[in-house]
C-alpha positions in Angstrom: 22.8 -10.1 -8.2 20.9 -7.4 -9.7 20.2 -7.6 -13.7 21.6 -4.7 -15.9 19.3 -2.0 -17.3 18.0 -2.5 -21.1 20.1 -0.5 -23.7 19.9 3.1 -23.4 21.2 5.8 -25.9 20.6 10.1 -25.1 18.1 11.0 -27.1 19.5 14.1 -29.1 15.9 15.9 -29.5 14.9 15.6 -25.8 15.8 18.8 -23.7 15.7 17.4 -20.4 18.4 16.8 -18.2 20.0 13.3 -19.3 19.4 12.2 -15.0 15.6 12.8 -16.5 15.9 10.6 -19.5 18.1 7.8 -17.4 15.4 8.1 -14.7 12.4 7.5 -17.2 14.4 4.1 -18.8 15.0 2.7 -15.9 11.0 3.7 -14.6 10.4 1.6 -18.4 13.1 -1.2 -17.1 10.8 -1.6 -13.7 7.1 -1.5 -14.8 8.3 -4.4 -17.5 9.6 -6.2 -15.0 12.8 -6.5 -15.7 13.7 -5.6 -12.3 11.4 -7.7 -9.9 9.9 -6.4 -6.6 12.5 -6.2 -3.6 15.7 -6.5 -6.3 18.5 -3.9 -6.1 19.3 -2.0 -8.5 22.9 -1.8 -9.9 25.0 0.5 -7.8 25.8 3.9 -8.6 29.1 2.8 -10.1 27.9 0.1 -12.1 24.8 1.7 -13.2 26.8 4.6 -14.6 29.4 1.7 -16.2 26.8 0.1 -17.9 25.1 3.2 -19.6 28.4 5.2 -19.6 26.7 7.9 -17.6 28.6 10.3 -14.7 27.7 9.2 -11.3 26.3 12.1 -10.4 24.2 11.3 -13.2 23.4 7.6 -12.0 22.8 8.8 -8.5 20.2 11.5 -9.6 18.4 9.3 -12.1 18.0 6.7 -8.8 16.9 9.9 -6.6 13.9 10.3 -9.1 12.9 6.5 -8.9 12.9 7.0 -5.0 11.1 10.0 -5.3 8.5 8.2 -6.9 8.1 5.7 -5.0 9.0 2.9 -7.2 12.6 2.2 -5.3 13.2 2.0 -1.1 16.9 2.9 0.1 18.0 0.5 2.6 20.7 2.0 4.6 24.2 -0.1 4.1 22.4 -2.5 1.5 21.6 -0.7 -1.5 18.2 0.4 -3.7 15.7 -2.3 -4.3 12.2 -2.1 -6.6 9.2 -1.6 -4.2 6.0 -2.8 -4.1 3.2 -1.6 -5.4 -0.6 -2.6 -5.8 -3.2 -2.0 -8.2 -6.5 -1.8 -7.0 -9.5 -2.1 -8.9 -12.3 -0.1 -7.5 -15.0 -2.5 -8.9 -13.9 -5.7 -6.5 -14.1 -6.0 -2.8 -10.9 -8.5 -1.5 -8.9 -8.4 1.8 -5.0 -6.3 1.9 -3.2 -10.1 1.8 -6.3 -11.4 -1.1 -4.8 -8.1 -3.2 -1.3 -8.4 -2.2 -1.0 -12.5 -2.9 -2.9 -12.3 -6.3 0.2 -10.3 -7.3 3.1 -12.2 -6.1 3.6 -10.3 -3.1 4.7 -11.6 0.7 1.2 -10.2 3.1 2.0 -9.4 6.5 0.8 -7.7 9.5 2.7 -5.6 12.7 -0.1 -5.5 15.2 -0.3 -2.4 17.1 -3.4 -3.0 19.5 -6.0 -5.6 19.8 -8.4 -5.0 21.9 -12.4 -4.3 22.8 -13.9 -1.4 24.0 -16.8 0.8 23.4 -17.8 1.9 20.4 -17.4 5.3 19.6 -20.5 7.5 17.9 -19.1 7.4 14.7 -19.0 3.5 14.8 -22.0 3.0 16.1 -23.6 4.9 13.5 -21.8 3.2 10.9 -22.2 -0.3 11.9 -25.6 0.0 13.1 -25.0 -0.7 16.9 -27.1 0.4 19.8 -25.7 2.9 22.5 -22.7 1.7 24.7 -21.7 -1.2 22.5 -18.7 -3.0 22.3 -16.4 -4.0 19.6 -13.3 -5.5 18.6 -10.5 -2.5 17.6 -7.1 -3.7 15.3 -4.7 -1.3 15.1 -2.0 -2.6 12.6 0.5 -2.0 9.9 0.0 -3.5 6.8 3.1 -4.8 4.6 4.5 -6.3 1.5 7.6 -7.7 1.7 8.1 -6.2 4.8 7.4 -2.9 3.4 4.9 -0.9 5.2 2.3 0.1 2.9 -0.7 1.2 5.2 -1.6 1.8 8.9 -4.7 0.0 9.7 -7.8 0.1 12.1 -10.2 -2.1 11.8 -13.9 -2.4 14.2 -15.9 -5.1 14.5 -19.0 -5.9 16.5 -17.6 -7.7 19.4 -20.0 -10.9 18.7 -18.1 -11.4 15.6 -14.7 -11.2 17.1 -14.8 -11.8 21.1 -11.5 -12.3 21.3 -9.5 -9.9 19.2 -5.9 -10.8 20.6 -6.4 -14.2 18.9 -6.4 -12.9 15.5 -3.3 -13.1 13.9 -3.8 -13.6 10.2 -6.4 -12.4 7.7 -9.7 -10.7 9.5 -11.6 -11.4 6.2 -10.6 -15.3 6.2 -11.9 -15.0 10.5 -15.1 -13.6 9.1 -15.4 -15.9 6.7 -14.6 -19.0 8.5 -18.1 -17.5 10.6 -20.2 -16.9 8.0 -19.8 -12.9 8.3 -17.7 -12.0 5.1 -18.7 -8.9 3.9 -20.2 -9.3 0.1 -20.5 -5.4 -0.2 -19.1 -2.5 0.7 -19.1 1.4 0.7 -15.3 3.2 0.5 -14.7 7.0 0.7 -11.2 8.0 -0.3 -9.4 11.3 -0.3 -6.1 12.5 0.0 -4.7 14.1 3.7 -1.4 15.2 4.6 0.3 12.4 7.1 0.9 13.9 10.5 3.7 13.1 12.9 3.0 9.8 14.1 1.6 8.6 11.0 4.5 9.4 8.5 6.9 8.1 10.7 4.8 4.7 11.4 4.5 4.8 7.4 8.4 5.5 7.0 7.3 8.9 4.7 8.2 12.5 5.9 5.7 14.3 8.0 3.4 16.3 5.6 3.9 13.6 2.8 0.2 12.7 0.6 -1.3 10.0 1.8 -4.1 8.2 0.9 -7.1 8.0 3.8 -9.6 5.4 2.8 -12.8 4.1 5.0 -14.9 1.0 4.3 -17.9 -0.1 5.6 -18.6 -3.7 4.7 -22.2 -5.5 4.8 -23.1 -9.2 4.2 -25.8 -9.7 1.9 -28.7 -8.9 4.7 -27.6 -5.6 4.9 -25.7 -5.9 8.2 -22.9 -3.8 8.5 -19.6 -6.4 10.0 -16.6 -4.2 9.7 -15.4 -0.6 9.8 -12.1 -0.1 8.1 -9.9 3.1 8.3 -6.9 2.8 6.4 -3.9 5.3 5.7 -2.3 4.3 2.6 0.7 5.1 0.9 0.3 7.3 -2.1 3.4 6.1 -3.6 2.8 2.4 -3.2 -0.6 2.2 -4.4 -2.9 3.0 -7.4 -6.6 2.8 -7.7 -8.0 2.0 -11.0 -11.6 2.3 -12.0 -13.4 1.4 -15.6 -16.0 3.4 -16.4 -18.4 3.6 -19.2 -20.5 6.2 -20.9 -24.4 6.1 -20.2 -26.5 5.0 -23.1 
């Protein structure tokens, strides 16, 4: 059963619409967790019962929420909070490390696993001689089976010879043989998702996502993993602390 929303009262000196000011308590309601991740929200009928709003009103606030991200609509079931991670740019941990330190349910659909050869760009970056081989996962990445990225992963093929036996975390693989990356180098920037993309991620075609790649290193300065990960702008936030120079 979903909880009701905190008291809420129009705010006479605010201008915008009241769908805006309903919207903007209920985003309050959320991020204080009084709604937790994956439970609905009251229906539209209830919703405008309980703060004695027009439907049309309730249903519009819940649009916004959408909008941003911070609700999923499941067809025939109703609107539930979704997930959403906070990353810290200053520490290097695994998708299901991040996800499990906040509560959340890691999984993985695999898409491929499989070795071939390297392409230039991958042997450039990991620091492998011509006509190499590696280990390519292709996957979608979820929390509580919501998708939240689309995956692809390299690794030298010495370091994982038999990709198709993976099944859980590659960082928990790699450091079960010694070869978890201590270090790594990220570039991230924003790219609109094309067909394929958007509708693995569940977003419409064009929609802002988030295009991340990692290069990890042990402490030798070996490069072990190549990461390329599409991320969903709405489900995830990168925070970084920074400090002025002395």
């Amino acid at each position: 059963m979903s909880a009701a929303p905190s008291a809420f009262q129009r705010d006479s000196n605010d201008n915008s619409p009241l769908y805006l000011q309903v919207a903007r308590k209920l985003v309050q309601d959320v991020r204080a967790g009084r709604y937790r991740v994956d439970q609905a929200l009251p229906s539209e009928r209830l919703l405008s019962e309980q703060l004695d709003i027009s439907r049309v009103t309730a249903r519009k606030a819940i649009d916004q929420l959408v909008d941003q991200g911070l609700v999923v609509r499941r067809r025939g079931s109703g609107n539930y909070v979704a997930p959403r991670i906070e990353q810290p740019l200053s520490t290097l941990s695994s998708f299901s490390e991040q996800l499990e330190q906040r509560g959340y349910r890691p999984s993985s659909t695999w898409l491929k696993r499989e070795v071939v050869l390297a392409s230039t760009d991958e042997q450039l970056a990991l620091g492998l001689p011509h006509n190499s081989r590696v280990a390519r996962l292709e996957r979608l990445r979820l929390a509580d089976d919501v998708a939240m990225a689309y995956e692809v992963s390299v690794i030298p093929v010495a370091l994982l010879p038999r990709p198709q036996d993976l099944t859980a975390s590659l960082y928990a693989h790699l450091d079960r043989g010694g070869n978890l990356p201590v270090r790594a180098v990220q570039h991230i920037r924003a790219m609109n998702a094309p067909a394929l993309l958007a509708e693995r991620l569940g977003v419409p075609e064009g929609r802002a996502v988030l295009y991340i790649t990692r290069t990890g290193y042990l402490a030798s300065g070996v490069a072990v993993e190549l990461t390329h990960s599409y991320c969903r702008s709405d489900h995830y936030d990168f925070v970084a602390e920074m400090q002025r120079a002395a």
